[in-house]
C-alpha positions as CSV (number, residue, x, y, z in Angstrom):
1,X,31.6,43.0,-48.4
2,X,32.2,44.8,-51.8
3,X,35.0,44.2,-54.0
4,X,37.4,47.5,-54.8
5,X,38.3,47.6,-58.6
6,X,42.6,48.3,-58.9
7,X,43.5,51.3,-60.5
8,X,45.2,51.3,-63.9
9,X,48.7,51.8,-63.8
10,X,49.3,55.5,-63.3
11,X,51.0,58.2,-65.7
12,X,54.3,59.2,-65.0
13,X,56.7,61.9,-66.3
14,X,59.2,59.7,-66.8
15,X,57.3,57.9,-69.4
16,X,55.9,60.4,-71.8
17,X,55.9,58.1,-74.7
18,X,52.8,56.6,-72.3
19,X,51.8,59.7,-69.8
20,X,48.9,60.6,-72.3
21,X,47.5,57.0,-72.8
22,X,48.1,56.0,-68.9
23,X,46.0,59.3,-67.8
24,X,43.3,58.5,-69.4
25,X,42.7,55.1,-68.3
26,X,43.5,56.4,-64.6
27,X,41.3,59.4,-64.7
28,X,38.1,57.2,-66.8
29,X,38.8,54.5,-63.5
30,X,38.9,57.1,-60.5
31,X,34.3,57.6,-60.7
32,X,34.2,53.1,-60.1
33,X,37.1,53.4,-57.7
34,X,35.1,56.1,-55.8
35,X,32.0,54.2,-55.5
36,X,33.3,51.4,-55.0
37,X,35.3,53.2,-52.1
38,X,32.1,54.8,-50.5
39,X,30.5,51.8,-50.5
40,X,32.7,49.8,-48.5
41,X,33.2,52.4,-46.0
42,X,29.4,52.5,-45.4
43,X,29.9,48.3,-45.0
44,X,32.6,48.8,-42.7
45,X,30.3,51.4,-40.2
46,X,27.6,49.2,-40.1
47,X,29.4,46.5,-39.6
48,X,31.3,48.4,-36.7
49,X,27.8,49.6,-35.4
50,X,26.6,45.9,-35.5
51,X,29.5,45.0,-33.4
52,X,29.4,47.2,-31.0
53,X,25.9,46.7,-30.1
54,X,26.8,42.9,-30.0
55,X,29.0,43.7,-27.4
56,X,27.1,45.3,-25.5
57,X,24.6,42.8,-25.9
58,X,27.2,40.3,-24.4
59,X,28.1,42.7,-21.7
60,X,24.2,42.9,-20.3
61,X,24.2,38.8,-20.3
62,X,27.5,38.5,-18.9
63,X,25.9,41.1,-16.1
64,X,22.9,38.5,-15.8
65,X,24.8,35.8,-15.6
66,X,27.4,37.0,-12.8
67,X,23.5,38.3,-11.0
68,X,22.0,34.7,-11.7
69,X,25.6,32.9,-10.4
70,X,25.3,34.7,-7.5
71,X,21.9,34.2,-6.3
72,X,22.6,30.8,-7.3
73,X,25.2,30.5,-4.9
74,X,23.4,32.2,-2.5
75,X,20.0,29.5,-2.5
76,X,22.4,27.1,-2.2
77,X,24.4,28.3,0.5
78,X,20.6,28.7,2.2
79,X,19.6,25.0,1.3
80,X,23.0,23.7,2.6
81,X,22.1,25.7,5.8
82,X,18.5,24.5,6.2
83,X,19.5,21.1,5.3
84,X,22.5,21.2,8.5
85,X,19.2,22.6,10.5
86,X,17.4,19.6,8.9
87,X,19.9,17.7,9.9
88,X,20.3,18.4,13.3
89,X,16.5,18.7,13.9
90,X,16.2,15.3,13.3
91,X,19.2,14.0,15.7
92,X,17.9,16.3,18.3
93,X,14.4,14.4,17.7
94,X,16.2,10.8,17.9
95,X,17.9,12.1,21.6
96,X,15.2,13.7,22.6
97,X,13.7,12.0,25.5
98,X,10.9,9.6,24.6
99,X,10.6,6.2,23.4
100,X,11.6,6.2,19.4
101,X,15.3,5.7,18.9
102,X,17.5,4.2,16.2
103,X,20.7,1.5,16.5
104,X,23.5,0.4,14.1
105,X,24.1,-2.6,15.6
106,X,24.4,-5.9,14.4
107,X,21.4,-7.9,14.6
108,X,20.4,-11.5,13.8
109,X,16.5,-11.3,13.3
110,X,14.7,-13.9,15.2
111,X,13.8,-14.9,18.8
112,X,15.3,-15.1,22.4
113,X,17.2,-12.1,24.0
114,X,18.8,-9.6,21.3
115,X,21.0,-6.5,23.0
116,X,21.1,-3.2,20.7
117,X,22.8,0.3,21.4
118,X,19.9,3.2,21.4
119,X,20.3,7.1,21.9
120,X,20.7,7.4,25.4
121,X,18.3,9.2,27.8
122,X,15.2,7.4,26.2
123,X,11.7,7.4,28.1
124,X,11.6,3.3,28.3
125,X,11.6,1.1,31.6
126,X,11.7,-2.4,31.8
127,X,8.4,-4.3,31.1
128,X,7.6,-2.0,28.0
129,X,6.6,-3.6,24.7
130,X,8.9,-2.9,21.7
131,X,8.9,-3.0,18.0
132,X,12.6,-3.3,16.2
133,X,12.3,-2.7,12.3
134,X,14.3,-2.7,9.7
135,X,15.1,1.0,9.0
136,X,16.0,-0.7,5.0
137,X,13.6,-3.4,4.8
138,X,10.4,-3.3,7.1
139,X,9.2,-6.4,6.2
140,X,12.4,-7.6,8.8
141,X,11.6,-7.1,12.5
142,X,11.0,-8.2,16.1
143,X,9.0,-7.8,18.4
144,X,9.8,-8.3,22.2
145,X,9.6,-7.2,25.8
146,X,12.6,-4.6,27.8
147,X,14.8,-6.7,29.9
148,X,16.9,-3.7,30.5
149,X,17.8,-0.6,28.9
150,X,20.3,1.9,30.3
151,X,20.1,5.2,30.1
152,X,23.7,6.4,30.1
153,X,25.1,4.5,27.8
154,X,22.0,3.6,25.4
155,X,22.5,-0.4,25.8
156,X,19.1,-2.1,25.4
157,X,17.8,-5.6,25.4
158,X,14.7,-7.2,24.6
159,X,13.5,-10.6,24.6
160,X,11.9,-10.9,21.1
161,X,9.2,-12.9,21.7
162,X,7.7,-13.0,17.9
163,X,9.9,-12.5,14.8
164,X,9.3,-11.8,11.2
165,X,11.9,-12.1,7.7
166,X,15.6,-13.3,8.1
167,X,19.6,-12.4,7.9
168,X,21.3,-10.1,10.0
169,X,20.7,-6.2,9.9
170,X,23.0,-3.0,11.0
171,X,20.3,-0.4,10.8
172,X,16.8,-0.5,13.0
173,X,14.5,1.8,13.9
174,X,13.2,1.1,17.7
175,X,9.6,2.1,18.6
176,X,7.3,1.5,21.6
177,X,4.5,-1.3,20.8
178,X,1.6,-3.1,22.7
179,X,2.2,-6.8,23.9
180,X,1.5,-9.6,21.7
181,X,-2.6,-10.8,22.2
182,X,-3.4,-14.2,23.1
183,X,-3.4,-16.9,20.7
184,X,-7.0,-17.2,19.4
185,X,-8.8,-20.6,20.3
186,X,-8.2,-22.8,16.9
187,X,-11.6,-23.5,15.0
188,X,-12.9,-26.7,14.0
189,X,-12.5,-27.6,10.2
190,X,-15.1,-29.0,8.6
191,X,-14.9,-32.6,7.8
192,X,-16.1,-34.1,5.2
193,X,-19.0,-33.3,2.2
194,X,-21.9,-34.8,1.5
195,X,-24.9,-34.1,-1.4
196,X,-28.2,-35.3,-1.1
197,X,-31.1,-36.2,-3.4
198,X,-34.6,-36.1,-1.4
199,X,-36.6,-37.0,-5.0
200,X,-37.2,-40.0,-3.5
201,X,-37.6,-40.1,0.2
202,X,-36.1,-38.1,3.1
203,X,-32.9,-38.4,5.1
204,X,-31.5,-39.6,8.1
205,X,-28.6,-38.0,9.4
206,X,-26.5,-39.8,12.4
207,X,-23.2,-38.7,14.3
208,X,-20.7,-39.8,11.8
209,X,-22.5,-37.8,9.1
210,X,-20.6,-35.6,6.8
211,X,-20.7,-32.1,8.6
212,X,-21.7,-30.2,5.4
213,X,-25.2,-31.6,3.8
214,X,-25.8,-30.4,0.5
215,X,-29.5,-30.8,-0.3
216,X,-28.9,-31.0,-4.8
217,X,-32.4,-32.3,-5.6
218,X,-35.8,-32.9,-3.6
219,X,-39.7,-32.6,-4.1
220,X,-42.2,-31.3,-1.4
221,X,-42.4,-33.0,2.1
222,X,-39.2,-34.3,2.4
223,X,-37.2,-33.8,5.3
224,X,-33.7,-34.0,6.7
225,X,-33.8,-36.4,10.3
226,X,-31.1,-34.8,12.7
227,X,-29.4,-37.6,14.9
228,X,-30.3,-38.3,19.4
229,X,-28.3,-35.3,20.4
230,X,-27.1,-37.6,23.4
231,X,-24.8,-39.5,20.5
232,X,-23.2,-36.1,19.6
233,X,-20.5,-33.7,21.2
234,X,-21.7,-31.2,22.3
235,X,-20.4,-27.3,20.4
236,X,-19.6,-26.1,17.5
237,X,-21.8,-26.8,14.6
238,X,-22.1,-30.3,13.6
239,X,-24.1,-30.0,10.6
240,X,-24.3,-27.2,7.8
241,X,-27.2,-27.5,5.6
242,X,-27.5,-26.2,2.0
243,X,-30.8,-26.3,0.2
244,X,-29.9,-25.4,-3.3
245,X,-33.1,-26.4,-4.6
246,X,-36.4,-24.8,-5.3
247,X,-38.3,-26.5,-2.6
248,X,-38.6,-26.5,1.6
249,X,-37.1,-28.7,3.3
250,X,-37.8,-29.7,6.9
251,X,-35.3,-30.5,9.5
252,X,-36.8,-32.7,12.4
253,X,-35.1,-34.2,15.7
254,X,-34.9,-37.7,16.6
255,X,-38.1,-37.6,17.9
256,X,-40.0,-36.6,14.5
257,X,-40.9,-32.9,15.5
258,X,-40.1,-30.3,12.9
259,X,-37.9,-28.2,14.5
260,X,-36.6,-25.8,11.6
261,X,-38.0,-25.4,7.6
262,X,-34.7,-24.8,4.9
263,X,-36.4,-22.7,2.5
264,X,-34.5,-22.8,-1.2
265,X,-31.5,-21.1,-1.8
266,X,-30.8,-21.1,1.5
267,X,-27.9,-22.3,4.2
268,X,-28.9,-23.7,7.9
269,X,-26.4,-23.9,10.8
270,X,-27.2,-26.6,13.1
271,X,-25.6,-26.2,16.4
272,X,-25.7,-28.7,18.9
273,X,-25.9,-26.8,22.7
274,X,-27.3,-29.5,25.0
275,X,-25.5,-33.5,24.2
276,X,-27.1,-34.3,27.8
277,X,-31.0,-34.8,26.6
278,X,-32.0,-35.3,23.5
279,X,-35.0,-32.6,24.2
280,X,-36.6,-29.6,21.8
281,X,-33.4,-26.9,23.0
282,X,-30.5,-29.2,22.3
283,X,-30.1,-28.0,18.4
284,X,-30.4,-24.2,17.8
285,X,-30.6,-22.8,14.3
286,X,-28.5,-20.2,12.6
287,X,-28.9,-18.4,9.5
288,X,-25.8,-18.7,6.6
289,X,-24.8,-17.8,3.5
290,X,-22.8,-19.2,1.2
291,X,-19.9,-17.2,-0.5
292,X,-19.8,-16.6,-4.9
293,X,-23.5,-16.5,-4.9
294,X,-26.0,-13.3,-4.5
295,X,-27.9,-13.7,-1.4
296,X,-30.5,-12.0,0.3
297,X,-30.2,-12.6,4.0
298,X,-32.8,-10.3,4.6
299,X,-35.6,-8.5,2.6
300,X,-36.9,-6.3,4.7
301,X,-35.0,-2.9,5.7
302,X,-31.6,-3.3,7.8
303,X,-29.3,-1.3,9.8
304,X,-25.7,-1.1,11.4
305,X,-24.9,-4.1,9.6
306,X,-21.4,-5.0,10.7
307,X,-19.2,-8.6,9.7
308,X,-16.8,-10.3,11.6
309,X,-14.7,-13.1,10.9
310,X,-15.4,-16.4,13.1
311,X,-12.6,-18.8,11.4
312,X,-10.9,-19.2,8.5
313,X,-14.1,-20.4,6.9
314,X,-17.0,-18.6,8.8
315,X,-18.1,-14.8,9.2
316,X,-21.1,-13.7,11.3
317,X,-23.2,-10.6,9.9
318,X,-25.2,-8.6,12.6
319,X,-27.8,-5.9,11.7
320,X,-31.1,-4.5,12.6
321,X,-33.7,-6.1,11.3
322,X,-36.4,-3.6,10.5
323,X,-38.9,-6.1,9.6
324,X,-39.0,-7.5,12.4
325,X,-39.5,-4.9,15.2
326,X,-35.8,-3.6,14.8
327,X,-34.6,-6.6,16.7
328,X,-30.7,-7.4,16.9
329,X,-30.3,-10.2,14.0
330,X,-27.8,-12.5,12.9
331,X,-26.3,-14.8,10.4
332,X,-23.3,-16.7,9.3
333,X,-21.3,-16.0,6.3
334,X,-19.5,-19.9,4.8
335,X,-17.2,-20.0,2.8
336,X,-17.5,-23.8,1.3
């Protein structure tokens, strides 16, 4: 903002000694004084202009915000409304008839009878399979057959038959499940590990024999001389052979016949089916391979190749054998 000069004292009849001297100073100061007058008055209209556009300015944001508040309010008047419908959606869904439900009670996870508190009018009948889960922690949960259940007042009990986790839970979420399968038959380990060296003649194998053969070294002809199959139990397979040299092996019976060739880099299941007579049958022969190494169990094109676990250290692979007139194949997968 510009600075107004002050006027010079002004002349005054009562002074005449100074009227003449005080005139002119006033009169040579009024042109700076009227500049400097006009100029400020221009300073203040803009300055006037400039405010009132700001406030106008201010007015059309405090008009968008009131407009923005307001549909503010409104979205969330609309989400609280869709979450209540959310809300009751979802508790119509838990008491709608069927066989999912939910419980706050108090339970200890583990085995034997356990009663709950479910939604009441539930699709579920005595004999039915059901899962109870921690709603918090699924890793907690039960799983058991309806003793009873109640309709009218939601009171359900189940004996839990198999359990998983631990500590006692307020907060499950109950759902209809399949009865537990049958316990699968245990497998035989295998016992034992043995490696042999054929460089210098062949071996002899008999019923206390390590069940897994491991052929390290050998030159051509040698052999491997299965036990009388009358001094062995009958199932399962006795003997795995692994040929990890670069030479054929053959695998004879008590009576000297060749009765199966280990090519290198291969693995040969011996399985004992007949301990009655030691005859050409009572061995049978299957294919393996041996897991952490490449292996080509078949050269020739394959199809529909499918694996399925046999223990906890056997698989068997099935395919089509293309080479070989498409005929159903298969071999076992060790892990040793």
């Amino acid at each position: 903002m510009t600075t107004i000069t002050a006027l010079p004292t002004a002349p005054s009849r009562a002074d005449p000694a100074n009227f003449r001297t005080r005139a002119d100073a006033f009169m040579a100061a009024l042109p700076t004084f009227a500049t400097e007058t006009n100029t400020v008055a221009g300073e203040v209209n803009t300055n006037a202009s400039n405010a009132a556009t700001s406030a106008s300015t201010a007015t059309t944001q405090a008009g968008i915000a009131t407009t923005q508040a307001v549909t503010a309010t409104t979205q969330a008047g609309i989400a609280t409304t869709k979450a209540a419908e959310a809300a009751a959606s979802a508790l119509t869904a838990v008491n709608a008839p069927g066989t999912s439900a939910t419980s706050v009670s108090g339970l200890a996870v583990g085995t034997g009878s356990k009663s709950l508190t479910i939604q009441t009018g539930k699709a579920i009948s005595v004999g039915m399979f059901m899962t109870i889960t921690s709603t918090a922690s699924p890793e907690n949960w039960m799983h058991g057959e309806v003793t009873s259940y109640d309709s009218g007042t939601g009171a359900l009990i189940i004996n839990v038959e198999t359990a998983a986790g631990a500590g006692t839970i307020s907060a499950w979420t109950v759902a209809v499940s399949g009865p537990k399968g049958p316990t699968g038959q245990a497998s035989a380990s295998l016992s034992g590990a043995t490696t042999l060296d054929l460089t210098s003649g062949n071996a002899t194998l008999t019923s206390a024999s390590d069940h897994v053969q491991t052929i390290t070294a050998a030159v051509s002809g040698r052999a491997i001389n299965l036990p009388d199959s009358t001094s062995m139990t009958e199932g399962g397979f006795p003997f795995i052979i692994i040929n990890k040299t670069g030479h054929s092996v053959m695998l004879k019976n008590n009576s000297g016949n060749i009765v199966r060739v280990i090519y290198p880099s291969t693995v040969v299941l011996v399985a004992l089916t007949d301990a009655a007579t030691n005859t050409w049958g009572a061995y049978q022969f299957y294919d393996g391979i041996e897991t952490g190494l490449p292996s080509v169990f078949e050269s020739a094109n394959t199809g529909y190749i499918s694996v399925a676990a046999l223990d906890s250290s056997k698989a068997v692979v099935t395919y089509r054998d293309d080479g070989n007139s498409s005929y159903g194949t298969a071999c076992v997968l060790l892990n040793i």
